[in-house]
N, C-alpha and C positions, 0 to 999 in steps of 0.2 A: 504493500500500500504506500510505505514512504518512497520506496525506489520509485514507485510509479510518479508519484506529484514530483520527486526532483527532475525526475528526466522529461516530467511535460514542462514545467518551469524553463530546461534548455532550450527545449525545442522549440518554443514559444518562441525563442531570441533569434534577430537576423545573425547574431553572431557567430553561431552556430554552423550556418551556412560556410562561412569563412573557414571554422574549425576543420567542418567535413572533406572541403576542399586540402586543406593542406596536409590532414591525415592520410589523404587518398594518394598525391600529389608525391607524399614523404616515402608511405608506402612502395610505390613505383618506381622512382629515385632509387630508394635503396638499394631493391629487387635489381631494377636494369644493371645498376655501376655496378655491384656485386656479379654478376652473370657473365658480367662484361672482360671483371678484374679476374675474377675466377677463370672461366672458359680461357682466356690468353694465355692466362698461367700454367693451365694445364697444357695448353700446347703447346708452349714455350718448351716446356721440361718435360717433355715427352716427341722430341723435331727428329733426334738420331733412334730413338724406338728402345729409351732407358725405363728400369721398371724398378721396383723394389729389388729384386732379384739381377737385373741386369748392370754390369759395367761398360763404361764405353774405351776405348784407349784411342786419343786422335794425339794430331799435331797441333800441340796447343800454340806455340807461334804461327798457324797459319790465321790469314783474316777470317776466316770462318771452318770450323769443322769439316763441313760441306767440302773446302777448299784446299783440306789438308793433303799429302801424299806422305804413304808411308807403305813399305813394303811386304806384299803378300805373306814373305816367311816369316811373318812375325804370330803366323798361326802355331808351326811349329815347334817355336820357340817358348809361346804360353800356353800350349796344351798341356804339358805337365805339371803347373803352375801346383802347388795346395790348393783346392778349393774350387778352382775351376773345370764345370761339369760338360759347357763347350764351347767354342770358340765360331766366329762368324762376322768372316774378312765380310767386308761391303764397302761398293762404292759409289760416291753420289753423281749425278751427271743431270744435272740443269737440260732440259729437252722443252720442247711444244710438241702439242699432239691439239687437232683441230684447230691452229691458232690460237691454244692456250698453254699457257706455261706451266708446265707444271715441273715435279722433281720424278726421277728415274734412281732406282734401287737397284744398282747389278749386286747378285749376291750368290753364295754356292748356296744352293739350292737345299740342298739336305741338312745343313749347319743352320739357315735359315730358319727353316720348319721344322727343327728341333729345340731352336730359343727362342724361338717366337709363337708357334703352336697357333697360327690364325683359324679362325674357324671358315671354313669354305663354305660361301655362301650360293656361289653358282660353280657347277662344274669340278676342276678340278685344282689341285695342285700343282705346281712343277715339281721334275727332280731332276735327276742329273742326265736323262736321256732328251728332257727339252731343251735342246740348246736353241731354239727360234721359235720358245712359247714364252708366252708371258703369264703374269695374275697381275688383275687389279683393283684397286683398295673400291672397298664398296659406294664411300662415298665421291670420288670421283667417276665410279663406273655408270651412278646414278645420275651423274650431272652430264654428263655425254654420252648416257643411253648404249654403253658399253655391255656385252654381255659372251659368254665363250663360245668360240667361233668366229665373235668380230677380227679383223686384221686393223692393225695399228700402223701406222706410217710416224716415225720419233726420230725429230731432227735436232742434233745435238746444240747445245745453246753456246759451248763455249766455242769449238770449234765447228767446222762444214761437214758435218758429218749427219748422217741419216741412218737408219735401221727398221725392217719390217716384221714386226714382230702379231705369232697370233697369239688371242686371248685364249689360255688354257682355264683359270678359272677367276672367277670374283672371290674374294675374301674381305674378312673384317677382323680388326684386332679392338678396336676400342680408343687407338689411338691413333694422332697425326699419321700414319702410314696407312690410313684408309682413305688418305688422298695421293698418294704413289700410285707406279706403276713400279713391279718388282719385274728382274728382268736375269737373265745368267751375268755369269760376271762378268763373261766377257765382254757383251754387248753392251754393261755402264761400261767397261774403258772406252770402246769404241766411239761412246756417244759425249763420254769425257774429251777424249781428245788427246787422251794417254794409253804407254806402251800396257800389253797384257801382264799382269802382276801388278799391279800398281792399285793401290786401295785406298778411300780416303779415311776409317772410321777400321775400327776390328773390337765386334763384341761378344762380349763374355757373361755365358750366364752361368751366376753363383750356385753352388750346391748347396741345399738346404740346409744344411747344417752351420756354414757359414758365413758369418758377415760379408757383406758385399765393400765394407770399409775397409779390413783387414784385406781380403783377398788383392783389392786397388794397390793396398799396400807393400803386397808382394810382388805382384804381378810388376808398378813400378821398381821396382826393385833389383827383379828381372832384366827388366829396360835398360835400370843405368848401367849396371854390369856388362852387360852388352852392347854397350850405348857403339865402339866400334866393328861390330863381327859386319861381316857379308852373310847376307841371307840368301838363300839360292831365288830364285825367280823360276815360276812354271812356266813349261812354255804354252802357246795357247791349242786350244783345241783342233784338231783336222778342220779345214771347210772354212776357215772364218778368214776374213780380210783386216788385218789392224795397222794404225797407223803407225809411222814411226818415228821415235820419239825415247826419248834417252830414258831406263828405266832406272825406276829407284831399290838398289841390293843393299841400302844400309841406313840407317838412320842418324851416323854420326853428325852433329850439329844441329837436329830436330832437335824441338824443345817436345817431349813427347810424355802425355800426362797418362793415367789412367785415373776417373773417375767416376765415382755412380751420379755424379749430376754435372755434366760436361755443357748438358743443354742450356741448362740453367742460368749455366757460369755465364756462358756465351752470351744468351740473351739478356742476362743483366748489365755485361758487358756494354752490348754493342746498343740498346735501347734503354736501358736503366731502368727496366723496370723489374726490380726483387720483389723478393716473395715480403722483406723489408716494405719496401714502396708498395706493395695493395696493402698490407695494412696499414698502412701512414692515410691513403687515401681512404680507406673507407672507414677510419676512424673519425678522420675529416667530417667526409659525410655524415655519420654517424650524429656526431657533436652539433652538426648545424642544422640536423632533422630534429634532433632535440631538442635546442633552443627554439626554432619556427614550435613544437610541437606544445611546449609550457608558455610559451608566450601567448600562443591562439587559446588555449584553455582558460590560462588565468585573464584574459580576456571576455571569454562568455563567462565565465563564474562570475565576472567584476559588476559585466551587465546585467547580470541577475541578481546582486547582491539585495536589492530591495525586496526579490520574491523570497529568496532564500532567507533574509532575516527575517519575513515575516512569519515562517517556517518555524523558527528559533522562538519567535514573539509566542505562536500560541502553542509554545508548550515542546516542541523536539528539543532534545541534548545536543549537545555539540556533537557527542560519539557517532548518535545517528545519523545527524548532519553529515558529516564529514566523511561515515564510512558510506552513506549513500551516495556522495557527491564521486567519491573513488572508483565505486563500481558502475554506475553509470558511464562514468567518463572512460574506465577500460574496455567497459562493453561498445562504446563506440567507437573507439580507436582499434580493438579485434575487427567490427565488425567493416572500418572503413578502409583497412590492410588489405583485407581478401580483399574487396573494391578495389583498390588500389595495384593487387599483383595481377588480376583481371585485364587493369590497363597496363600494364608493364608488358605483360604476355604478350598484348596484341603489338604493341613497340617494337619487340621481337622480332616477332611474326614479320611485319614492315619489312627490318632491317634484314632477318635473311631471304626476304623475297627481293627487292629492291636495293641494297646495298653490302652486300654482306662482307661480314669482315676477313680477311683476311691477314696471315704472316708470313712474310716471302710467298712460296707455293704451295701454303696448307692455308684451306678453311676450318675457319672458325665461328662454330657454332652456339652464341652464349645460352641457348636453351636447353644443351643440355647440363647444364650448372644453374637454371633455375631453379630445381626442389629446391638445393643446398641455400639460393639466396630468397626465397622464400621463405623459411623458415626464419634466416637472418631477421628478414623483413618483417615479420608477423611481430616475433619478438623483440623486435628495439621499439617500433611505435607501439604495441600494446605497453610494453616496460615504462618508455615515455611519458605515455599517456595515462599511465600508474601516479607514476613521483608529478606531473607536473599537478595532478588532480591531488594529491595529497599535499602540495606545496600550497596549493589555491585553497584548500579547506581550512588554513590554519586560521585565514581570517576570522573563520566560526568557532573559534575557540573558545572567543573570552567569555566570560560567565556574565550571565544576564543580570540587569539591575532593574529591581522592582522599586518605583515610588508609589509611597500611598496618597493621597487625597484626604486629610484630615480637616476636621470640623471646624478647628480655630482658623486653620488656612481659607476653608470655605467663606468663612465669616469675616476675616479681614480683606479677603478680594473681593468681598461684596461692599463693603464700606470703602475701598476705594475706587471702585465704581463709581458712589453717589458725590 
């Protein structure tokens, strides 16, 4: 009965209007940047296809991982590693296909799909008998209507180079390499524009038993101890045509790292934006969805202050004042979140139809990191809108003062009256 007259008391107020607006407005805000900060993030640190379990070993003085060379035998070399369960040489090669850019994955095949285990969503896998099949990541195969069976025409981006490769299967891992095209190894150098053995990236999945830090730790270890041997070089497979171009047998003078977060480094590096920087941002946000959110509140409480004392006048406690004033105001800041992630959603929606975002040659999908900013979202404005409704009730604190009307009083205001 009381929850009821305080919350017809709000609604009564233009103010209120303003309130719902900016609950909804907050809501939305929060939702998008969070989905926005998140979804990048994850693709950021997940661009060379690193996992809890995976390390990556690149050239870390190259300008970008992508851009690194470092020598095939360096499989060899860290197969017997402690810890290390397999090893999987890959190399990147920047291609277009349809007129669009995308990235190109040459990789052995069976080392591949043994650290990485994608789930095949059309078709089939490669292995080591397709040497002129490809797979491609689902969510590029969906955006160019790709499926097995199609023929691929991949014209190398760094140098003049081309390759025709068919589509053996569609697959999906969960992460950025579902915007690849995976291809044998040879056909990345080819499209790279470097000799056969030549890798940019070589990764390593950890056995369960151990740390993916420690193992980084040996594996470098490895490295520098050997930082001068000659690594032999394979040569390439019967049938293929490669360019020629001076190969890399050693790595002495590479700066060459192994780590489980290489992507990370990279893209904080080269963009600045740390796992540091999204929370600094959406603390930001945060703080200034909070402020809008107790300022509009203590607003309509202020404009209703003469309903609400008159509440107090006949007869309510301050307790019940204030704890009705709190749950009302949460119930409408719950209730104008969802409202609010309703529109966030459809912003979304917009953005991946009409401008979507992208990082180098992966898309980026912030909807699939909306539950997680949702959730965010429910709870900072409904939290909000808790403390700012409990800040505004203090007003109704003070203890009521009763004056009487006494007889001699009545008697003297009448005689000066006359």
């Amino acid at each position: 009965m009381i929850f009821g007259a305080v919350a017809k008391i709000l609604r009564s107020k233009r103010a209120i209007a303003s309130l719902v607006s900016i609950l909804v407005v907050s809501a939305a805000s929060f939702a998008v940047t969070s989905s926005i900060l998140l979804s990048v993030q994850n693709t950021a640190t997940g661009l060379l296809g690193e996992s809890g379990s995976t390390i990556v070993v690149d050239q870390a003085n190259s300008r970008a991982p992508f851009l690194g060379t470092l020598p095939v035998g360096l499989v060899n070399l860290l197969a017997p590693v402690q810890g290390v369960a397999v090893v999987s040489p890959e190399v990147f090669a920047p291609a277009t296909l349809a007129d669009q850019p995308i990235m190109v994955r040459g990789v052995n095949p069976a080392s591949f799909m043994e650290l990485q285990r994608p789930t095949i969503v059309e078709g089939a896998g490669i292995d080591a008998t397709d040497t002129d099949m490809a797979m491609v990541g689902r969510l590029l195969a969906a955006e160019l209507g790709i499926h097995p069976g199609s023929e691929l025409v991949l014209y190398g981006g760094v140098r003049a180079t081309f390759v025709e490769m068919g589509v053996e299967g569609v697959f999906s891992t969960g992460t950025p390499l579902d915007n690849e095209v995976v291809v044998p190894l040879w056909a990345g150098d080819w499209l790279r524009g470097v000799s056969y053995g030549v890798i940019s990236i070589v990764r390593i999945g950890v056995a369960p038993q151990d740390s993916p830090s420690a193992v980084a730790a040996r594996v470098q270890g490895v490295i520098a101890s050997n930082s001068s041997a000659s690594l032999a070089v394979q040569g390439p497979p019967a049938s293929t045509f490669l360019p020629v171009s001076s190969g890399v047998t050693s790595f002495a003078g590479h700066d060459v790292v192994a780590s489980p977060d290489a992507s990370a480094s990279f893209f904080s590096k080269t963009v600045g934006l740390s796992q540091e920087n999204v929370l600094l941002i959406s603390s930001l946000v945060f703080l200034s969805m909070s402020v809008a959110i107790v300022c509009a509140l203590q607003e309509a409480v202020f404009r209703s202050r003469n309903e609400l004392g008159t509440l107090r006048t006949i007869g309510m406690s301050s307790r019940n004042l204030s704890v009705n004033i709190v749950l009302v105001a949460t119930a409408l800041s719950l209730g104008a979140s969802v409202g609010g992630l309703a529109l966030g959603w459809g912003f979304l929606d917009l953005v991946a139809e009409f401008s979507p975002i992208r990082i180098a040659f992966y898309a980026v999908d912030p909807r699939g990191a909306f539950p997680t900013a949702a959730l965010y979202s429910v709870a900072v404005v409904t939290g909000a809108g808790f403390v700012a409704a409990a800040l505004s009730s203090l007003r109704f604190k003070q203890s009521m003062v009763t004056y009487k009307l006494t007889v001699p009083f009545l008697e003297s205001g009448a005689s000066d009256a006359k």
